[in-house]
Every structure is written in structure tokens, then in C-alpha cells.
KETIDO-46289 format. One line per 3 residues: their letters; for each residue x, y, z of C-alpha. Coordinates in Angstrom, 1 decimal, decimal comma. Example, Ala and Ser with C-alpha at 12.3 -4.5 7.8 and 13.67 -1.06 7.14 Angstrom:
residues 2
AS = 12,3/-4,5/7,8 | 13,7/-1,1/7,1
END
This chain:
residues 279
XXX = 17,4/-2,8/-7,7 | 14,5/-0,8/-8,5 | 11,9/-0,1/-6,3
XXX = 8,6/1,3/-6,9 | 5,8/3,1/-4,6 | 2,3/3,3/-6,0
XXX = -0,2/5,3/-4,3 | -3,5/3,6/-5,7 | -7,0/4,8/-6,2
XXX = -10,0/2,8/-6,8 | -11,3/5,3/-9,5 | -8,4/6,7/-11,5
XXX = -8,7/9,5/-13,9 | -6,9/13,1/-14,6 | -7,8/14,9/-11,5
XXX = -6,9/11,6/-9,1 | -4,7/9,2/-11,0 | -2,8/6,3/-9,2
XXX = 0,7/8,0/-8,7 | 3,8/6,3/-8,4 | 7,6/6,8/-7,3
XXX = 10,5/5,2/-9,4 | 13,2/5,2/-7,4 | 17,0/3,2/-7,3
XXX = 18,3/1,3/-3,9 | 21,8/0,8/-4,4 | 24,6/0,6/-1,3
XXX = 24,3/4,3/-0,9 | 20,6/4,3/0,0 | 17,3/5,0/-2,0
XXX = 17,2/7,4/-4,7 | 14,0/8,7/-6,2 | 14,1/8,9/-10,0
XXX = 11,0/10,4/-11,1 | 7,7/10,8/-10,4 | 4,6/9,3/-13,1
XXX = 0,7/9,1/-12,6 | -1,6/6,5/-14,1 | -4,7/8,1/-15,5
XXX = -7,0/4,7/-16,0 | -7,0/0,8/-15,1 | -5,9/0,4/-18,3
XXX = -2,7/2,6/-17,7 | -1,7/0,9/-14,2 | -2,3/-2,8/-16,3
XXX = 0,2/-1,8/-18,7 | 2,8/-0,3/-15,6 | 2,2/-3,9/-14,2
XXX = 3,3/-5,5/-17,2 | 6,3/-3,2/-18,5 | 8,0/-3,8/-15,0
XXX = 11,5/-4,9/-15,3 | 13,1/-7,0/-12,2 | 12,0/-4,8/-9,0
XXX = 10,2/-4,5/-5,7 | 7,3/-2,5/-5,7 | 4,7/-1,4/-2,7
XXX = 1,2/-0,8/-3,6 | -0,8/1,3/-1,1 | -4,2/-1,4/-1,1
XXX = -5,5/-4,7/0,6 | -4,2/-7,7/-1,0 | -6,7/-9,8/1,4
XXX = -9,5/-9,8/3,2 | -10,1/-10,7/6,8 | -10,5/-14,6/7,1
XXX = -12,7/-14,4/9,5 | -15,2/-12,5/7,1 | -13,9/-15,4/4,1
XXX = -14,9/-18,0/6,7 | -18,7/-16,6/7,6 | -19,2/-15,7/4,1
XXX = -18,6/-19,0/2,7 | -15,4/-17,8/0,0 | -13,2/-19,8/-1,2
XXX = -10,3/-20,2/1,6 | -7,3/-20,0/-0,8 | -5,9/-16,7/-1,9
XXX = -5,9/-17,4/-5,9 | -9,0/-19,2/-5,3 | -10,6/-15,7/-3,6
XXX = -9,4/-13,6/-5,8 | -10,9/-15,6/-8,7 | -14,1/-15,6/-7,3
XXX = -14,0/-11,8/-6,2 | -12,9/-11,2/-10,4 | -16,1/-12,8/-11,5
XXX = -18,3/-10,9/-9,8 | -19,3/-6,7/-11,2 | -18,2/-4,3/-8,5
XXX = -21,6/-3,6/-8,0 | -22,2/-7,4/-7,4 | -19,4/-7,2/-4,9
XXX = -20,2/-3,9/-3,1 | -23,9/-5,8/-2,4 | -22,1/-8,7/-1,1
XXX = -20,2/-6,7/1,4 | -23,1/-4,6/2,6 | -25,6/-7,3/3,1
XXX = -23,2/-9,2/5,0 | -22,5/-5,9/7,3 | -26,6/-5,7/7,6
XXX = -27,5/-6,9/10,9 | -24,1/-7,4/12,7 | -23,6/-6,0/16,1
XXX = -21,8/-2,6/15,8 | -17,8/-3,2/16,1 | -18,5/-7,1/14,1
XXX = -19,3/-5,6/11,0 | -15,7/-4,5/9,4 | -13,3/-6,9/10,8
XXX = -9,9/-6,3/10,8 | -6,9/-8,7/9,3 | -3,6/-9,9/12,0
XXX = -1,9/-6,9/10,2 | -4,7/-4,2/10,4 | -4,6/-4,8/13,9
XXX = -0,7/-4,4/14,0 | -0,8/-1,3/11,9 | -3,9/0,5/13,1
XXX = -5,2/0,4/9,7 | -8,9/0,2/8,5 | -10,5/-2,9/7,6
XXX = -10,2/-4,0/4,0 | -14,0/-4,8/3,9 | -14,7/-0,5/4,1
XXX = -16,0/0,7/1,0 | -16,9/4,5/2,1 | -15,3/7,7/3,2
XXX = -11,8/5,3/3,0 | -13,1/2,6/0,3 | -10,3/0,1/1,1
XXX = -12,7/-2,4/-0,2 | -13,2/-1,1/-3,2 | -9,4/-0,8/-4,0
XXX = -9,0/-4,3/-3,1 | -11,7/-5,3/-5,7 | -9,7/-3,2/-8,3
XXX = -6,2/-3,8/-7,2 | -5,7/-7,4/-5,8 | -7,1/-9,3/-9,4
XXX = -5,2/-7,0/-11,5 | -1,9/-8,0/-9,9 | -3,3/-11,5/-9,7
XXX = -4,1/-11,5/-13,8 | -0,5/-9,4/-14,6 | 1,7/-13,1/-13,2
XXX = 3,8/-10,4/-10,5 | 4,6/-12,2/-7,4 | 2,7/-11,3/-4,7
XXX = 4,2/-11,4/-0,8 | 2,8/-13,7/0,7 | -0,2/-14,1/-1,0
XXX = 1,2/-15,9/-4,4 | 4,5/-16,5/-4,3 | 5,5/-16,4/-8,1
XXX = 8,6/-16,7/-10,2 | 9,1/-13,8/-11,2 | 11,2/-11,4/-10,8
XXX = 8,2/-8,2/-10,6 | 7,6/-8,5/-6,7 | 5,2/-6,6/-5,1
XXX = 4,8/-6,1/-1,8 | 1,4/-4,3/0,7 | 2,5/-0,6/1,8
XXX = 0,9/1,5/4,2 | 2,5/5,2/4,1 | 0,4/6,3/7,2
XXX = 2,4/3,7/9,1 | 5,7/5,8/8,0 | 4,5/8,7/8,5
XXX = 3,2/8,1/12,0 | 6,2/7,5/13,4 | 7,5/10,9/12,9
XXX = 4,5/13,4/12,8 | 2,2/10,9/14,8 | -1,6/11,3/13,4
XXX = -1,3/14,5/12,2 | -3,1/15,5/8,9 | -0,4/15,9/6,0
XXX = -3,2/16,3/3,0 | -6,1/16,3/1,8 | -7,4/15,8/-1,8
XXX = -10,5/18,8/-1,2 | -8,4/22,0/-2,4 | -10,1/24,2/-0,3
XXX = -9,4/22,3/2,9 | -5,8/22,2/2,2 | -3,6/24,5/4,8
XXX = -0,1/25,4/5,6 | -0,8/23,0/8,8 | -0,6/19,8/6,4
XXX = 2,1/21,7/4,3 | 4,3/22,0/7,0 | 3,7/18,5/8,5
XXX = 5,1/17,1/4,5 | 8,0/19,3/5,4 | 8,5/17,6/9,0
XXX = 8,2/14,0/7,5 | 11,1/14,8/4,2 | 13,0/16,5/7,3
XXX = 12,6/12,8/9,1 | 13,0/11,0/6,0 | 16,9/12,4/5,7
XXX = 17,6/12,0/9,6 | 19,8/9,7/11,0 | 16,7/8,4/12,5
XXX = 15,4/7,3/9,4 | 18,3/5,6/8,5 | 18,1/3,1/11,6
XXX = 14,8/2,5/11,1 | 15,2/1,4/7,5 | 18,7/0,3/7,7
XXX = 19,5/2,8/4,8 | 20,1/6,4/3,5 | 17,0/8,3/1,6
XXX = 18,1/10,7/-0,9 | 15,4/13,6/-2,3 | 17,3/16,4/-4,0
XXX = 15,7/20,0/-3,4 | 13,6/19,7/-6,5 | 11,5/16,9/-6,0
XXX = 11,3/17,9/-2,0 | 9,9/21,0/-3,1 | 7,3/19,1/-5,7
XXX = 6,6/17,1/-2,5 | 6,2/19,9/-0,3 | 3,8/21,9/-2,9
XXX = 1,7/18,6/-3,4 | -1,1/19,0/-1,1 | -2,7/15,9/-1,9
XXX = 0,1/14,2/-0,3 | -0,3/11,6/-3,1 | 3,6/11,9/-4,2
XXX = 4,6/12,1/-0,6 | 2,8/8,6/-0,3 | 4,2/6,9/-3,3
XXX = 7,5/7,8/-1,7 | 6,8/6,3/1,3 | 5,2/3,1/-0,2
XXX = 8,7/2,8/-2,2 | 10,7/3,4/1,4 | 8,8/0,5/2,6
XXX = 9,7/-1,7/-0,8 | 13,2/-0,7/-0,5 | 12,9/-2,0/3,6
XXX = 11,7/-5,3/1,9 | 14,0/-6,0/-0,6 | 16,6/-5,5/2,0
XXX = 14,7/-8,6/4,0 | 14,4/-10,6/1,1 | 16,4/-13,8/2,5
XXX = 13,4/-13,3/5,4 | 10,5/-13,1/3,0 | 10,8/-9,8/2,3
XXX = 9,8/-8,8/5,6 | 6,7/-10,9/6,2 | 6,2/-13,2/9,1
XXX = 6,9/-16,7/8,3 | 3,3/-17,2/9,8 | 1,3/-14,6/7,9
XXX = -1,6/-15,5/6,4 | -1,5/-15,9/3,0 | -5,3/-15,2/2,4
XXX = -4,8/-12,1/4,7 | -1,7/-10,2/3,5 | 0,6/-8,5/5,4
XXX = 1,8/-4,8/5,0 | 6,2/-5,1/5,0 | 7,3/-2,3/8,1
XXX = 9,7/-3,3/10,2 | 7,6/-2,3/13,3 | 5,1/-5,1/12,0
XXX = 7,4/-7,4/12,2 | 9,0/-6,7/15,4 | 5,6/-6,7/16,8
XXX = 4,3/-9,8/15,6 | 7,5/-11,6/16,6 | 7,5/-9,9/20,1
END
């Protein structure tokens, strides 16, 4: 099967283009095939639609939180959200989100989906420093419009799945919160260099292979493109396409997501979420 990691960006272009991993799972493990980067909308539009059969793990929101949906008066179906959110300009949507944060108690103005709070991951409604929000906006309608089937938000048929990754949530497990990149050149050190080396190290440990349930295969070369990658943004696409692999192997359980998951919320495939949310 073919399995794809895309490390997304919520304003592509040549210095900071959405990056992906190809790679292969076959009986022997996951194999990464090449490396490619996605210099416009335009460019990731036509990845979406030149996919052949595969399972690919994009590194954005699918959903937003419902209580937010709820207060705010959305539509309270996934399709019908993500139509809405399509019609509006960015700017139009950015506005939205603010003035609803205006005047909300500090700690009830970002909430967090079932799955954030599983994963310790930012709220889909941020739109600075991390602007999750604003790769929602651009991400989750452009899957939507390209017919993929999205777990579990829009369950299609068709054979392009696509599945919510979050690399931190890999990476975590073996280096705990320690930085591994940065995209500012000049803040880049051997620190983070060393901590890309620790995680491949991880990635080929028996270890790794327990967690996932199979081999990961990097030959020197592309660990060494890795390594030198200070941006981390290959190291990420990697890991997004370790955690589509992990979901195609749970495919006769939803790939991976709780058979109670929200559909208007999302839910990033790791089998620690799962484990948790069925503990």
C-alpha cells in the first residue's frame, strides 16, 4: 500500500512549501521512497487528485471544537461546516474567530477537541505563532472539494484515504518535548540536530516496532537528508506517514479511530490515542 505523510503549511511557497514523504508498507515494514515539496495550493490540489489507492496523514485540523460550532451557531455536520467555512474569505474567517475569542474568560477562548486533549495538541481555533486555524481553513475544504475520504469526518468511497497526523505525538515519545527544528536559520543548533538523530535512532529500534506493529526502513541517505534538514519539515512528513502506515494496519477498526469520535471534531490516528480513549 502506499502511504503518504504531508507536513502542511497554511502559506506555501519556495522557501516553506508543504512537504511530503512517499513511502511503501509492505510485510517487511515502511519504506520511504522519496521525498517531494508542494510550492502553492494549486500544487498540493493537484497531489490530492493524482493519488492512486493509499493512506495518507496530513499534519492539520480536519475539525473544530464542537463546543466552539455549538456557541457560534455553525452548521453541526462536518460537510455542512466545511461548506460554510469554504464560502467565507480567510480574512472573513480569521474575524470570525477573533471576535468570538473577544471577551471570553482567559483559558475559554481556544477550546480544545476530545483529541487535542488526548494528544496535548493546540486548539484548532489558534491562528498565531502556531496558526492551526488557519491550516484548517486551507486544508480541511481542499480535501473536502478533491472527493478523498476523510477518517471520520466523511467517510467516502474511495480508495484515496486520508487520515489527521500529529508528528509531535511521535516524536514525544522518544525525545519527550525537546526542540528538533526550527524554520528561523539562525536559531537552528546542533541541539535540535542531534535530537533528529535520537528520533531516526528510535524510529529503527525494536521499540518502534512494538509500538507500530511494524519495521521502519531509512537507508543512510535519506537519514542523512533528514538529519541536515533543520526545519524538521521532512522529519515530520515521515512521521505523519509512520502514523498512516499505523492506520492502514487498523483499517478493519476504522483505521484507528474510536468508534465514538466525533465526526465534526476529527481525531488524529496514534495508537496511544486510542488506548487512551478506550482506557
Amino acid at each position: 500500500m502506499k502511504i503518504y505523510g504531508v507536513d502542511f503549511t497554511s502559506a506555501p511557497g519556495s522557501k516553506k512549501t508543504i512537504t511530503y514523504a512517499q513511502c511503501k508498507l509492505t510485510v517487511d515494514g515502511l519504506s520511504l521512497e522519496c521525498f517531494g515539496a508542494l510550492a502553492s495550493f494549486a500544487d498540493f490540489e493537484y497531489f490530492l487528485s493524482t493519488l492512486g489507492p493509499c493512506v495518507a496523514g496530513m499534519d492539520f485540523p480536519f475539525g473544530q471544537p464542537r463546543k466552539f460550532i455549538e456557541n457560534a451557531g455553525w452548521p453541526n455536520t462536518w460537510e455542512g461546516m466545511i461548506h460554510y467555512v469554504s464560502s467565507l474569505h480567510k480574512s472573513e474567517f480569521i474575524g470570525l474567530l477573533e471576535t468570538y475569542c473577544q471577551g471570553r474568560d482567559v483559558g475559554d477562548k481556544h477550546h480544545l477537541r476530545f483529541t487535542d486533549k488526548f494528544a496535548r495538541s493546540r486548539s484548532p481555533m489558534m491562528l498565531y505563532r502556531v496558526p492551526v486555524g488557519k491550516m484548517f481553513f486551507e486544508g480541511a475544504p481542499r480535501l473536502w472539494k478533491a472527493g478523498v475520504s476523510i477518517q471520520p469526518c466523511l467517510v467516502r468511497d474511495d480508495p484515496r484515504i486520508v487520515v489527521e497526523a500529529y508528528p509531535a505525538l511521535v516524536a514525544r515519545r522518544w525525545i519527550g518535548k525537546r526542540s528538533y527544528k526550527t524554520d528561523n536559520v539562525k536559531q537552528q543548533t546542533t541541539a535540535q540536530r542531534s535530537m533528529r538523530e535520537e528520533l531516526i535512532h528510535a524510529l529503527h529500534s525494536g521499540d518502534a516496532k512494538t509500538y507500530f506493529g511494524f519495521d521502519l526502513h531509512l537507508n543512510a541517505q535519506d537519514a542523512e537528508v533528514i538529519t541536515q534538514d533543520g526545519s524538521g519539515d521532512r522529519l515530520d512528513a515521515f512521521l505523519c506517514a509512520v502514523q498512516a502506515g499505523w492506520a492502514y494496519t487498523q483499517r478493519e477498526r476504522h483505521f484507528g479511530v474510536p468508534l465514538d469520535c466525533d465526526p465534526l471534531e476529527g481525531w488524529i490516528v496514534d495508537p496511544l490515542l486510542l488506548n487512551e480513549s478506550s482506557a
